[in-house]
ROGUDO-892595 format. One line per 3 residues: their letters; for each residue x, y negated, z of C-alpha. Coordinates in Angstrom, 1 decimal. Last residue first. Example, Ala and Ser with C-alpha at 12.3 -4.5 7.8 and 13.67 -1.06 7.14 Angstrom:
SA> 13.7/1.1/7.1  12.3/4.5/7.8
This chain:
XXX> 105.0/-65.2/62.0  105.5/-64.7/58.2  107.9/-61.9/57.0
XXX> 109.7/-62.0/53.8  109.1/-60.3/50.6  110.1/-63.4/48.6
XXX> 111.5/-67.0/50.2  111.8/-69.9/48.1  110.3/-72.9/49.2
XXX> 106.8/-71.1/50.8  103.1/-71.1/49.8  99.3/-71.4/50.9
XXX> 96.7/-71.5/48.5  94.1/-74.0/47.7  91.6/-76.7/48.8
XXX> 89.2/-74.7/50.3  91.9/-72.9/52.4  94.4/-70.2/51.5
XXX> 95.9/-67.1/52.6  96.7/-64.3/49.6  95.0/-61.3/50.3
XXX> 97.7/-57.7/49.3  96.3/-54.1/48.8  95.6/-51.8/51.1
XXX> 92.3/-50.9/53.0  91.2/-47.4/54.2  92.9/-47.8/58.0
XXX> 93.3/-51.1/60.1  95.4/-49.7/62.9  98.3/-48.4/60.6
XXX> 99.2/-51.9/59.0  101.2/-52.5/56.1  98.1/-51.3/54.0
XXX> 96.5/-54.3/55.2  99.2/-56.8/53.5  98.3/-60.3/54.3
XXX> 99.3/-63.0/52.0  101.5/-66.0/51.5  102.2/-67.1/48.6
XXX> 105.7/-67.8/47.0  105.0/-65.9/43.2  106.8/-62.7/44.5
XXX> 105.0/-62.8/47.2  105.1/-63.7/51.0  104.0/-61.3/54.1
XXX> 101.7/-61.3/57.0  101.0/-57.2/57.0  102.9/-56.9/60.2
XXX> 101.3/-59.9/62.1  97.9/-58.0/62.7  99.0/-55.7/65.1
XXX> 100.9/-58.3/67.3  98.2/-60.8/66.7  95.4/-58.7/68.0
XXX> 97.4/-57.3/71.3  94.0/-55.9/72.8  95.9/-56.9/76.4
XXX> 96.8/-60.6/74.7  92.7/-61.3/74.4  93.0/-63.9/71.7
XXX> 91.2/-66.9/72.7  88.1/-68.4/71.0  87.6/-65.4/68.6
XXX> 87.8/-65.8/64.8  84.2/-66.4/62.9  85.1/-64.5/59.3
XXX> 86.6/-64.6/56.2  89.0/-61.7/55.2  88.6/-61.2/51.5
XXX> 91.1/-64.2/51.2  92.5/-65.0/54.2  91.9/-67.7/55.9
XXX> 92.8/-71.0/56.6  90.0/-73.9/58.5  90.5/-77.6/58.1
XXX> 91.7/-78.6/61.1  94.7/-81.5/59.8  93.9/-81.9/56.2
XXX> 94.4/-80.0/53.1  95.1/-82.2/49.8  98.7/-81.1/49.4
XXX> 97.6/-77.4/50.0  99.1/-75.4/52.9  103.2/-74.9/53.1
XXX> 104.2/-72.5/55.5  107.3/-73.8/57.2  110.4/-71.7/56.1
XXX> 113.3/-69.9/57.6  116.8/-69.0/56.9  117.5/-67.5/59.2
XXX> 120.2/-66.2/61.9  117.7/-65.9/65.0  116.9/-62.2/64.6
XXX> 120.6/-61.4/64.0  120.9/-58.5/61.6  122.1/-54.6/63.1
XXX> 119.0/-52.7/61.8  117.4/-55.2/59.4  115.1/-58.1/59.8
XXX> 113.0/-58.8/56.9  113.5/-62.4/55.7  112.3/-65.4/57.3
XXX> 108.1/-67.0/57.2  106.8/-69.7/59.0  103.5/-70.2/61.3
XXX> 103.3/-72.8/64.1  101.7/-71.5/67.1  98.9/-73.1/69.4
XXX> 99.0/-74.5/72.9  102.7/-74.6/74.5  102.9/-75.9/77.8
XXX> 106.2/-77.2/78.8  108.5/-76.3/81.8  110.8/-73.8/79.6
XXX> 108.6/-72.8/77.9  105.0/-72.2/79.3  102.3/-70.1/77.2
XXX> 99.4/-70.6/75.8  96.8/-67.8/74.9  96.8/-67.5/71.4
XXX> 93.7/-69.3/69.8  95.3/-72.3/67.4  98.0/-70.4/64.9
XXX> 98.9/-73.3/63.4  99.6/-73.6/59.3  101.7/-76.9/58.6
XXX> 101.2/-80.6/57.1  104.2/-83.3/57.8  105.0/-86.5/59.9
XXX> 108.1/-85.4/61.3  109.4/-81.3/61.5  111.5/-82.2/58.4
XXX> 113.6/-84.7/60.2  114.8/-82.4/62.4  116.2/-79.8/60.3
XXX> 114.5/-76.5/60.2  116.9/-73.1/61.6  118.8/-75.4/64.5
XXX> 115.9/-76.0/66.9  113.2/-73.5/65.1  112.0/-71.3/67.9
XXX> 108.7/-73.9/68.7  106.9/-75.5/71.3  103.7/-77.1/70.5
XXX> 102.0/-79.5/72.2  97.9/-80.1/71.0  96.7/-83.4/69.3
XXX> 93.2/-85.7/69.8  94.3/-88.5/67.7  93.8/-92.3/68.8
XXX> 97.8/-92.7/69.0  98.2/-89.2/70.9  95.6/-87.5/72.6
XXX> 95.4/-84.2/74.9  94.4/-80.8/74.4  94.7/-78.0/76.4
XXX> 91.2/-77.5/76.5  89.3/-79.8/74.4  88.2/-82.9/75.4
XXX> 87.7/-84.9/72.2  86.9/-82.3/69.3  90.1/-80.3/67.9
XXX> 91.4/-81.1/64.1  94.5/-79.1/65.0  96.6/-82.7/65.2
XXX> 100.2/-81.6/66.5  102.9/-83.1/69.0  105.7/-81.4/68.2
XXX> 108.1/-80.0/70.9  111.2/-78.1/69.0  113.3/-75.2/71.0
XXX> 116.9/-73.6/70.3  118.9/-75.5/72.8  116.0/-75.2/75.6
XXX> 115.6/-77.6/78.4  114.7/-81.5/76.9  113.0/-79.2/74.3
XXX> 114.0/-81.6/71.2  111.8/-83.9/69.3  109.0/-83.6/66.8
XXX> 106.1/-86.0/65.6  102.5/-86.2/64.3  102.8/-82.7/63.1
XXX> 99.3/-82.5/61.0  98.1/-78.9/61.2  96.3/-76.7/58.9
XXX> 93.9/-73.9/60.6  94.4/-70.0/62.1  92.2/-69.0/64.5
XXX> 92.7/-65.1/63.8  90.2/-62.7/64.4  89.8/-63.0/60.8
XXX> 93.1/-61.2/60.6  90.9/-57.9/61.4  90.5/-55.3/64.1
XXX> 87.6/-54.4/64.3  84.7/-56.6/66.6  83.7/-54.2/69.5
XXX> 81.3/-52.0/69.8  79.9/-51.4/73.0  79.5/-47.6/73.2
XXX> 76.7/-45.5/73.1  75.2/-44.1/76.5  75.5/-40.5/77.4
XXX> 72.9/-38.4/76.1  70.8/-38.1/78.6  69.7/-33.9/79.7
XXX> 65.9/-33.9/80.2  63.4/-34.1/83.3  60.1/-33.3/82.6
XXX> 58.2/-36.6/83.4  56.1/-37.8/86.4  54.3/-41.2/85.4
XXX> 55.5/-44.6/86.1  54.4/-46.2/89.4  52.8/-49.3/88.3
XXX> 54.2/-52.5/86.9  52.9/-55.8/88.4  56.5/-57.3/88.4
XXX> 59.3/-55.1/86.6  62.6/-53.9/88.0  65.4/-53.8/85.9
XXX> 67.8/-50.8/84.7  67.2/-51.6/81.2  65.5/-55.0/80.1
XXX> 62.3/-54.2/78.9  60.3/-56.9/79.2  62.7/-59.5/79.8
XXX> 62.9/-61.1/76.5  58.8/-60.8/76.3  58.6/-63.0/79.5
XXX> 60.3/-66.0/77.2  58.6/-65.5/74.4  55.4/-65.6/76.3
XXX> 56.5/-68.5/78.5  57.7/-70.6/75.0  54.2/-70.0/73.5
XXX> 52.4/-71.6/76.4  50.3/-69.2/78.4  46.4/-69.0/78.6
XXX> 43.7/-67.4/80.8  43.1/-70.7/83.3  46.7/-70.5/85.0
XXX> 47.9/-67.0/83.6  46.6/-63.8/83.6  43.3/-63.1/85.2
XXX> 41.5/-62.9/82.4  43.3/-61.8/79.3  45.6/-63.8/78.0
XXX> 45.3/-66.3/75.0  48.5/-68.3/73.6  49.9/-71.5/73.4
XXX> 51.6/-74.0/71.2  50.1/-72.9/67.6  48.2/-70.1/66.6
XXX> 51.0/-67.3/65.5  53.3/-69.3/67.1  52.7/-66.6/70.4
XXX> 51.7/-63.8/68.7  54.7/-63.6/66.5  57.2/-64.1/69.5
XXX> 55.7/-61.5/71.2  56.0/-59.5/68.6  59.4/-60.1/68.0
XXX> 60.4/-60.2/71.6  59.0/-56.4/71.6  60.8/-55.3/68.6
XXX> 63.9/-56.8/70.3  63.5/-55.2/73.6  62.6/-51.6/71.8
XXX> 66.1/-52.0/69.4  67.7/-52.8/73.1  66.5/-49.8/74.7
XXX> 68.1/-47.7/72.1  71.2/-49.6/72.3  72.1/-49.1/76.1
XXX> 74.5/-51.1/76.1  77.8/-50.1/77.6  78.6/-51.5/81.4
XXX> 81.9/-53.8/80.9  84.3/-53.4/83.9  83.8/-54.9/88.0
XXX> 85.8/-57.8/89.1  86.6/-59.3/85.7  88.9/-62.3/85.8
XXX> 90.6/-62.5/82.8  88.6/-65.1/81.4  89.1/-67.8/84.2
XXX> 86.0/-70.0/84.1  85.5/-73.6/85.3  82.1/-74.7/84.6
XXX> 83.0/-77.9/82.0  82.4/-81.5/84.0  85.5/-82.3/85.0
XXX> 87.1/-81.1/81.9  85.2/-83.7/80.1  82.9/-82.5/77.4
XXX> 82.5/-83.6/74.2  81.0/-80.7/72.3  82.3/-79.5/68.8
XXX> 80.1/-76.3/68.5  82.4/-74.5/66.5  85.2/-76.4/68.2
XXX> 85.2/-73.6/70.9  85.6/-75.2/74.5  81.8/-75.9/76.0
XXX> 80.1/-73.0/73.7  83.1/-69.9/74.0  82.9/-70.6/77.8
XXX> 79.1/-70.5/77.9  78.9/-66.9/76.3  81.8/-65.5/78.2
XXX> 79.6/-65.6/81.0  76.7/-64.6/79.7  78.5/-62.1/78.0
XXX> 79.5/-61.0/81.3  76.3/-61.0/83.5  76.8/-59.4/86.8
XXX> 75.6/-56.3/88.3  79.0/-54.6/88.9  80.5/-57.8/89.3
XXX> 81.4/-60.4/86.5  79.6/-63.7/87.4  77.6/-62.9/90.6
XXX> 80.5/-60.8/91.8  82.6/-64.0/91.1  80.4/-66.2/92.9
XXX> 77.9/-68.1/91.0  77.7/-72.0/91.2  79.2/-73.0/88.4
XXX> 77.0/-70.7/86.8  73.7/-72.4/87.3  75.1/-76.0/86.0
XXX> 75.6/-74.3/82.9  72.5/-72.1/82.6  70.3/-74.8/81.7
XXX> 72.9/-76.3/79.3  74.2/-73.4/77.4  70.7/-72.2/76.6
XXX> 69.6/-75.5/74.7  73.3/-75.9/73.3  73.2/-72.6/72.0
XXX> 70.1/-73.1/70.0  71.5/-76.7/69.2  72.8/-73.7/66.6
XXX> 76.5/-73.0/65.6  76.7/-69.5/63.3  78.3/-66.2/64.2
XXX> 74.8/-64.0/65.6  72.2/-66.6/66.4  72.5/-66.4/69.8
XXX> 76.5/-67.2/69.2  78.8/-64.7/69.2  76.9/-61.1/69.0
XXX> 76.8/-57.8/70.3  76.9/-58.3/74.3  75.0/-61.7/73.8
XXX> 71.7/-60.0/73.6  72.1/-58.2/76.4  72.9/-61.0/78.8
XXX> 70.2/-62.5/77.4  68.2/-59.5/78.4  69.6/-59.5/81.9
XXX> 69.0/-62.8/82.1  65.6/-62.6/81.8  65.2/-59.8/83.9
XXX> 67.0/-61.6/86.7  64.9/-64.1/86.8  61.8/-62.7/86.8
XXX> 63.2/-60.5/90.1  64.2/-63.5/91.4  61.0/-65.3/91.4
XXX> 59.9/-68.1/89.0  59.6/-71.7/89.4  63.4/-72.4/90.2
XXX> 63.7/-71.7/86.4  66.9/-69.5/85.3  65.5/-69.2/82.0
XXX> 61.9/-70.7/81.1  62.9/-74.0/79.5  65.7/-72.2/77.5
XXX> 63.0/-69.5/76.4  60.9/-72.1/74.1  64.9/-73.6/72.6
XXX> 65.0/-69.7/71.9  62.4/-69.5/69.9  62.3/-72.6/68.2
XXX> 66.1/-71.1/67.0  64.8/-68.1/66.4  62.2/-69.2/63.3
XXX> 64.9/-72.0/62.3  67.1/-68.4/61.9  63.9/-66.7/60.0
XXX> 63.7/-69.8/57.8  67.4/-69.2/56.8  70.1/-71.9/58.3
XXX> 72.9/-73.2/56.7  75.7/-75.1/58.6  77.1/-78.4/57.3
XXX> 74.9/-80.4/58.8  75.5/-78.9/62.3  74.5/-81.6/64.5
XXX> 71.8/-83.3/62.6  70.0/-80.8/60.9  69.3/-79.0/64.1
XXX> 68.3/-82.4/65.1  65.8/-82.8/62.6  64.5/-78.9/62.9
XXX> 64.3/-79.3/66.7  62.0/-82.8/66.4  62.8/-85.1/69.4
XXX> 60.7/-86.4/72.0  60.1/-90.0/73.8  62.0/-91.8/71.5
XXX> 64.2/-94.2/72.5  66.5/-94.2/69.0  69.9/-92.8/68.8
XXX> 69.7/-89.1/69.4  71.6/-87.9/66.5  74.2/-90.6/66.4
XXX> 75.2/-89.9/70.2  76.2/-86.5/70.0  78.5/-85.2/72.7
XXX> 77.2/-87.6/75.1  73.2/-88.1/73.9  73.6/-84.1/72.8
XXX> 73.9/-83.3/76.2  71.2/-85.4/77.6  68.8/-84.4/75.0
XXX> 69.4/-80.4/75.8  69.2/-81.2/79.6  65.4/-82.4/78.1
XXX> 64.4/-85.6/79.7  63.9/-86.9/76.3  61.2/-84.3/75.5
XXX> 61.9/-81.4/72.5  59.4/-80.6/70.3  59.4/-77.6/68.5
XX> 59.4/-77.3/64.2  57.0/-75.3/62.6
């Protein structure tokens, strides 16, 4: 059953600048299933996700609400909080207006948080990291100025991580799924008992959304009585958050379009292109050139590539390593080409070297991968957890002049071996002439 979803919605209003199409027509409400459709066509949704997704567009209009106490508050996002510790998106990898719902209630709420309040001891991390994956990732392709994005610095965390407790998270989510079940289970609304609830009755989205702080650990509840004495026994210390492994799916790698080259105007041995990633409008560290939204790239190859073969011509970029400054300019991706093994006593920077070649009928954002490695990479590349360093060993090229990734050539990803050639969904990725080189 699909929700509706009222003009003045902050969901409307952000899907009316980032999305105009969807939301052309004055009506007074939208169906969720038609605009879930209509943002993320290409994204495939199971009746249990379309199931969450009503859901969680229910909670959005309870979260953070300046009709509830703090204490409500806080429980709720606690829970979100918690939900977001092992998973992407709400939905687990995949794009929903799900997100959009949640990220624009809490949006205008976080800007305003202190740091503490953001990333302290009791803060909400995921949250946090949460709404900055959702306003730059171009998963979710919104248009948003950089005026108007809450301004987050990702490597500022006052107080570390807590681990979830995951025991108490299986209970919230049984819980929320109940809830949830009563609460469609006849319609928009649901029966209380007396006494609860203006005139003995909720609407579904309330429930839902009081059921996703019902058990939130370490959280006061409202109404709750003292809880009975109990023997005390040992704790087993909490489990672990566990982390994505380590994987070149992390990697945001996609095909490039260099629009142009030139020479570093301060480096000898440096190129600045000017490169369409396929990036939505507004972007960070994005900018546009002749109608194109394009990202500036510095790279090592001044004097190993030719000029003129740097102009007007398809790549692979690496697109989620933090940038960097060269030499007074910004660089904001990677370009990826391959030269022979170094050995002890060889010049690094003697050559020869190669672009990575992607299929002639790629275009500039379509997504590379490698084969048996798919997977949702991460926004930005933490450089502390040193992702690409670890996963750039096993980049290699073939006898046959593909590229592939070698697991068994690297020690942290143990069990695996064997060589994945890198592709898109037009084809497979190659060099000129170089064998049993490296790719970086």
């Amino acid at each position: 059953m699909a929700t509706s979803i009222p003009t003045s919605s902050p969901l409307i209003a952000l899907l009316r600048t980032s999305f105009p199409a969807t939301v052309a027509d004055s009506s007074s409400e939208f169906a969720s299933t038609a605009l879930a459709k209509a943002v993320y066509p290409t994204t495939e949704y199971t009746d249990a996700d379309k199931t969450e997704i009503n859901q969680w567009l229910s909670t959005s209009n309870h979260i953070a609400s300046t009709d509830e106490d703090a204490a409500k508050n806080a429980e709720r996002l606690s829970s979100l909080n918690t939900h977001l510790s092992t998973r992407t998106t709400l939905l687990g990898n995949k794009p929903s207006i799900a997100d959009l719902a949640i990220y624009s209630r809490l949006a205008p709420v976080i800007a305003k948080w202190s740091a503490d309040e953001r990333t302290g001891e009791q803060g909400y991390h995921h949250i946090v990291r949460f709404v900055d994956f959702v306003q730059n990732s171009p998963t979710f392709g919104l248009k948003i100025s950089e005026a108007d994005k809450v301004t987050i610095d990702v490597d500022e965390i006052k107080s570390p991580i807590k681990p979830i407790d995951l025991k108490a998270e299986k209970e919230r989510k049984k819980k929320e799924k109940e809830a949830a079940t009563a609460a469609t289970g006849s319609g928009a609304e649901t029966t209380l008992p007396v006494g609860q609830g203006r005139k003995g009755k909720k609407d579904a989205g309330e429930v839902v959304a009081a059921a996703v702080g019902a058990s939130t650990p370490g959280v006061a509840q409202p109404n709750q009585g003292q809880p009975k004495e109990k023997k005390q026994k040992a704790k087993k210390p909490p489990a672990p958050v566990v982390e994505k492994p380590l994987s070149p799916a992390l990697i945001d790698l996609r095909v490039g379009h260099i629009l142009k080259a030139e020479r570093h105007p301060n480096a000898d041995s440096l190129y600045v292109s000017t490169i369409a990633c396929g990036d939505a409008a507004g972007t960070d560290n994005t900018t546009e050139y002749e109608g194109q939204v394009v990202r500036t790239v510095c790279s090592g190859l001044n004097g190993l590539i030719p000029l003129e073969e740097m102009q007007n011509r398809k790549i692979i970029a690496v697109c989620n390593l933090k940038p960097v400054t060269m030499r007074g300019i910004k660089s904001c991706a990677m370009v990826l080409a391959a030269s022979p093994r170094i050995k002890e006593g060889d010049d690094p920077h003697a050559g020869p070297v190669e672009l990575v070649n992607p299929p002639e009928a790629s275009k500039a954002g379509d997504r590379v991968f490698f084969e048996g490695w798919e997977g949702e990479p991460e926004a930005q590349l933490n450089p502390k957890k040193k992702v690409w360093d670890m996963c750039q060993v096993g980049f290699t090229t073939t006898d046959d002049l593909g590229v592939a990734f070698d697991a068994g050539a690297v020690k942290e990803i143990e069990g695996k071996d064997g060589l994945s050639p890198l592709k898109t969904a037009s084809g497979f990725c190659k060099v000129t002439t170089l064998t049993g080189a490296t790719v970086r």
